[in-house]
C-alpha positions as CSV (number, residue, x, y, z in Angstrom):
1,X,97.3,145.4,72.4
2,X,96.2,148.3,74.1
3,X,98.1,151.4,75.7
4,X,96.6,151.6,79.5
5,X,100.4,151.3,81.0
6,X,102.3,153.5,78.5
7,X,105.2,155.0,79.5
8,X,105.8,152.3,82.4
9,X,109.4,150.7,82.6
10,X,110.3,147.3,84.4
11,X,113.0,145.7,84.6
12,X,113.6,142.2,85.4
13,X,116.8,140.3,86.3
14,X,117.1,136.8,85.7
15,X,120.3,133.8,86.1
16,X,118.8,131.9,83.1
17,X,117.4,131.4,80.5
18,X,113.5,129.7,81.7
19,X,113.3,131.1,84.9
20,X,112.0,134.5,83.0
21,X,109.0,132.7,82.3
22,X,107.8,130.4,85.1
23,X,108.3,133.7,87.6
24,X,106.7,136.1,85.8
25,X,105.8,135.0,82.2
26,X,102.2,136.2,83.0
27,X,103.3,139.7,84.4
28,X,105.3,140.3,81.7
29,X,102.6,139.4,78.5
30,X,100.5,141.4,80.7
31,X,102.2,144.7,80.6
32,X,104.1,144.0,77.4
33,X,100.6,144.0,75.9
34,X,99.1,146.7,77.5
35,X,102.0,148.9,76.8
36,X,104.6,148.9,79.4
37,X,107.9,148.7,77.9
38,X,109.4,145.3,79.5
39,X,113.8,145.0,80.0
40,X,114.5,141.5,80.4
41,X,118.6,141.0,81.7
42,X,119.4,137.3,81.7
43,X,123.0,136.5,83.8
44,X,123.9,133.7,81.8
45,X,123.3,131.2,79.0
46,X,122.4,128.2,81.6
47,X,125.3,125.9,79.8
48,X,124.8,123.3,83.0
49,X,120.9,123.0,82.2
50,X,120.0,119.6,82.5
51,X,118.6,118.4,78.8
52,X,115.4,117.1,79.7
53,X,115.0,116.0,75.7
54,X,116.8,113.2,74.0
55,X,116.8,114.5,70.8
56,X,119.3,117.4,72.0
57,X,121.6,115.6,74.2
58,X,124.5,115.9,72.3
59,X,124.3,119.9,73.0
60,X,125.9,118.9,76.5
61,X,129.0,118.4,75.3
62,X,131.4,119.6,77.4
63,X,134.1,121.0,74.6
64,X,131.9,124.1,72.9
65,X,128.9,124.7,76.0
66,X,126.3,124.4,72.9
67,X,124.0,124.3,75.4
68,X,124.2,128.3,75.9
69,X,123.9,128.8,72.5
70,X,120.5,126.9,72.0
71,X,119.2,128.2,74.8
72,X,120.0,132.1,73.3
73,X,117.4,130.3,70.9
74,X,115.0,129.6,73.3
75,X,114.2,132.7,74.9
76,X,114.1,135.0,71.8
77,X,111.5,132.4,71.0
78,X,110.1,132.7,74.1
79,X,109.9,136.1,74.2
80,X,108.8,136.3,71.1
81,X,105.7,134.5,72.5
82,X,105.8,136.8,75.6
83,X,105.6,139.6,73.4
84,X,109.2,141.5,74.9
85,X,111.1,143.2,72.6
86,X,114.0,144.1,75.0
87,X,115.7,141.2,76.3
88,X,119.7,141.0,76.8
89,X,122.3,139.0,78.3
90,X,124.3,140.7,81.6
91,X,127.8,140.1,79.7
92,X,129.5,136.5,78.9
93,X,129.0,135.1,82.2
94,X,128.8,131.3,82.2
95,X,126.0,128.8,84.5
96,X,127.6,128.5,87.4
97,X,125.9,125.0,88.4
98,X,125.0,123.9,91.7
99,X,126.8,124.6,94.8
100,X,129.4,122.4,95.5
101,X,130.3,120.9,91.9
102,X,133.0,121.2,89.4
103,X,131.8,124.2,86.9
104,X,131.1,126.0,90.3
105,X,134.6,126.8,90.6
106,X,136.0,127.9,87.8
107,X,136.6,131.6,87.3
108,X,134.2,132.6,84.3
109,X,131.0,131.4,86.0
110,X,128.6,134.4,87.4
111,X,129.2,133.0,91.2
112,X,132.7,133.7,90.9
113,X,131.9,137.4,89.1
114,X,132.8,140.5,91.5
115,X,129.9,141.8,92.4
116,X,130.6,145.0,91.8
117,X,132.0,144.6,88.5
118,X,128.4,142.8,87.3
119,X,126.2,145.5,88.9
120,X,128.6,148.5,87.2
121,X,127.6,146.6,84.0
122,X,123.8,146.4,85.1
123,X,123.6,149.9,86.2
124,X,124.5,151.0,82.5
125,X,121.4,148.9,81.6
126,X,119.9,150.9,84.0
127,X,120.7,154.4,83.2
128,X,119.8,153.6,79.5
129,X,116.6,151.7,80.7
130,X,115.5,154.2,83.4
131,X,113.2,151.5,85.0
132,X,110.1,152.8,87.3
133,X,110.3,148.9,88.8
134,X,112.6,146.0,89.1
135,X,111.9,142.7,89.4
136,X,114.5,139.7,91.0
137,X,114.5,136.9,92.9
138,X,114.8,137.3,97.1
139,X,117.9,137.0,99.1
140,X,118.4,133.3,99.1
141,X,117.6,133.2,95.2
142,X,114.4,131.5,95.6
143,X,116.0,127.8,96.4
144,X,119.4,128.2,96.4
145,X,121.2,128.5,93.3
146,X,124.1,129.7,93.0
147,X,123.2,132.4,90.3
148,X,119.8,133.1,91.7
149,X,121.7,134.4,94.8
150,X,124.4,136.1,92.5
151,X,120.8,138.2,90.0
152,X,119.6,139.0,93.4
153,X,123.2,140.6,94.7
154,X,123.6,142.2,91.3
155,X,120.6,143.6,90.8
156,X,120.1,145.3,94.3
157,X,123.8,146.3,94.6
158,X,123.2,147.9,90.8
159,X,119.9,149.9,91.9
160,X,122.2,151.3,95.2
161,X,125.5,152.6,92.7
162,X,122.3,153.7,89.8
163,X,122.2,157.2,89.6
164,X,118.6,156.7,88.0
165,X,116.3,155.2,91.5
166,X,113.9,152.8,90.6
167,X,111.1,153.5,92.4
168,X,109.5,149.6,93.0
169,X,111.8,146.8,93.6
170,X,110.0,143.2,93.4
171,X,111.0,140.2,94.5
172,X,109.7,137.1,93.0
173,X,107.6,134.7,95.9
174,X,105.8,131.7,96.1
175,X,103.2,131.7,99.0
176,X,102.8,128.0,100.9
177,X,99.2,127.7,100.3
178,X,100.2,127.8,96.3
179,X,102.5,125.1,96.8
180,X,100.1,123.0,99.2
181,X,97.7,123.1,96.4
182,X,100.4,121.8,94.1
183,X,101.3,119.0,96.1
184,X,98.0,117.9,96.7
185,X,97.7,117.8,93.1
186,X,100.4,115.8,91.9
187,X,99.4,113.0,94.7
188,X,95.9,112.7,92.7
189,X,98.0,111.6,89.9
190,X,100.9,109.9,91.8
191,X,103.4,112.5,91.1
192,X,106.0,112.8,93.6
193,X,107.1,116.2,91.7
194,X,108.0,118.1,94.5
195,X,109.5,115.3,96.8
196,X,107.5,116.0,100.0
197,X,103.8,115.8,101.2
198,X,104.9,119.1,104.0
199,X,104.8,122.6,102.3
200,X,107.5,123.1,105.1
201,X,110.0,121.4,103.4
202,X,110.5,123.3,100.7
203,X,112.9,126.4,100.5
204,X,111.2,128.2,98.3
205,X,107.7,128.1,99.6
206,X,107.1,131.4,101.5
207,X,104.5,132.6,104.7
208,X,101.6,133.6,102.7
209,X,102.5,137.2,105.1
210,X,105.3,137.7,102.4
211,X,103.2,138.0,99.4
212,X,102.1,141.9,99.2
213,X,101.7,141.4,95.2
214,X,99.8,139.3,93.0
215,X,99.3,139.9,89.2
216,X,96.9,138.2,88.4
217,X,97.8,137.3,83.8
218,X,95.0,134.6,83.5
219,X,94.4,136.4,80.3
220,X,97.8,135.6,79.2
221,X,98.3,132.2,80.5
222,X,98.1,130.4,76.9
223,X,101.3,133.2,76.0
224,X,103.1,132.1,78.9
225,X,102.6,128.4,78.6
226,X,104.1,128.9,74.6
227,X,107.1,130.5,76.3
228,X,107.4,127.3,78.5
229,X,107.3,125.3,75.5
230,X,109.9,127.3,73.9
231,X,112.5,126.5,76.4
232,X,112.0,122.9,75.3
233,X,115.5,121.5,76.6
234,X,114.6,122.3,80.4
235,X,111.0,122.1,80.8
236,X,109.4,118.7,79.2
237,X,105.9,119.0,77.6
238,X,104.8,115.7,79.2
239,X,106.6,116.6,82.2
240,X,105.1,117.5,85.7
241,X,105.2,121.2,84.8
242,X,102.5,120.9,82.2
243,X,100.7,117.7,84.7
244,X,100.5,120.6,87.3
245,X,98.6,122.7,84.4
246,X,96.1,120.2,83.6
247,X,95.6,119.1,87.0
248,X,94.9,122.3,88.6
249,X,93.8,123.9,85.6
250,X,95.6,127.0,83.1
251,X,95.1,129.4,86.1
252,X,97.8,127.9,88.5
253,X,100.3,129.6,86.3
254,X,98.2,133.4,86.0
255,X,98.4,133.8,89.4
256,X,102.2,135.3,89.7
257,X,103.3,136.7,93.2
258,X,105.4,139.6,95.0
259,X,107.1,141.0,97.5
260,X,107.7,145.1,97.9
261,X,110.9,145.8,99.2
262,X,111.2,149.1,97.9
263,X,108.6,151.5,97.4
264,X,105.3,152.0,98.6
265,X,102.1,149.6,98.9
266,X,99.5,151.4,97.2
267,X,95.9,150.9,95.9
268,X,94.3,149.1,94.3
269,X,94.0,146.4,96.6
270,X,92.4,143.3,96.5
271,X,89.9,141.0,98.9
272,X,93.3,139.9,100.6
273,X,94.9,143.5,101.0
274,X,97.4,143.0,98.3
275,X,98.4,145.0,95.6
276,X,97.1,144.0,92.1
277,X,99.2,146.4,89.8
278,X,103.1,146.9,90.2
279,X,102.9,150.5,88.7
280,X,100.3,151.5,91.3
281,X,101.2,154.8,93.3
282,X,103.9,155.5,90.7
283,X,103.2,158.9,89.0
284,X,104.4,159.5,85.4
């Protein structure tokens, strides 16, 4: 560990537990190591995760949400790997599920929270926090979900009502010619992981134009892939995640991209004109 971000603060709003560390499990070993101190605010436990490992399918039981629990488990392990300290849950919001379903509706799940209400509770984090960046997913949540959507209302509603004004807001992207490369991949093996052969198809998959950011954690990419393996009930070791890894090598998961939407683009820049350091043009 080294100190060449001391006194740095981000922040990083999450739905669930997992989704920490394929976004930015990279970005945040990175400056956790180097001495940023790194807030990680989970919405909820992710009780409707679907158990990808036999062994543990009897923590979907629908009477005590088990699930949640065991996944509290999994990302203080993952963390632990990620080197984060600071990571807390929003309140007792429940996994809302997919739009459309039965848990979606009832009243405790995070879709059906007040907006308001939530981002009051995040701006306490906030104000105790006093982040110089924040980090979230984009308007539409990245593909969709329901509590994707819901971090990304939260978290930009809490930075208007903070009195403390985080300087950089980030939100998480995923450029097309990443995903084409993904997909072109999988086919070698005869994966149909992603369900399409047309980058086009796919929500989340942004214009390259959109990326402004890109940390580039190859140094941490063994870190981040032990945080993937904590969260063993949603992401399966022999499962297309890790397939992607050997297929297109460690460094498909350094590479970790951004949007500014608050703040300015500053120097240093790289061969594509993006920035390669969230704290850059923020003074301490």
């Amino acid at each position: 560990m080294h100190d060449s971000y001391a006194g740095y603060r981000i922040l990083l709003v999450h739905a669930h537990p997992d989704d920490e560390t394929i976004n930015n499990g990279a970005t945040m070993a990175l400056y956790a190591d180097r001495g940023a101190s790194v807030t990680l605010v989970t919405c909820t436990r992710g009780e409707e995760g679907e158990i990808l490992v036999p062994g543990l399918s009897h923590l979907a039981s629908e009477q005590g949400d088990q699930l949640g629990a065991h996944r509290e488990i999994e990302l203080e392990a993952a963390m632990k790997a990620l080197g984060v300290k600071d990571h807390r849950f929003l309140a007792n919001y429940r996994d809302s599920g997919m739009m459309g379903m039965p848990a979606n509706e009832r009243p405790d799940v995070f879709w059906q929270a007040d907006v308001d209400q939530a981002a009051a509770l995040l701006v306490e984090i906030i104000e105790e926090v006093r982040p110089h960046i924040l980090i979230t997913y984009d308007e539409i949540g990245g593909y969709g979900h329901p509590d994707h959507i819901q971090a990304h209302r939260v978290a930009m509603r809490a930075s208007e009502l903070s009195t403390w004004q985080v300087e950089k807001i980030y939100w998480n992207t995923m450029p097309k010619s990443v995903i084409a490369s993904g997909i072109a991949a999988m086919k070698e093996i005869g994966s149909d992981f992603f369900g399409t052969d047309n980058v086009d198809d796919i929500p989340f998959a942004k214009d390259d134009s959109f990326v402004t950011t890109l940390i580039d954690g190859n140094d941490y990419v063994d870190k981040k892939m032990l945080a993937m393996k904590a969260h063993e009930t949603q992401i399966a070791l022999d499962g297309p995640f890790f397939a992607l890894s050997n297929n297109l090598g460690l460094q498909v998961w350094g590479h970790e991209y951004y949007t500014l939407v608050k703040g300015q683009k500053s120097a240093p820049f790289d061969e594509h004109g993006r920035e390669s350091d969230l704290t850059s043009g923020i003074q301490l």
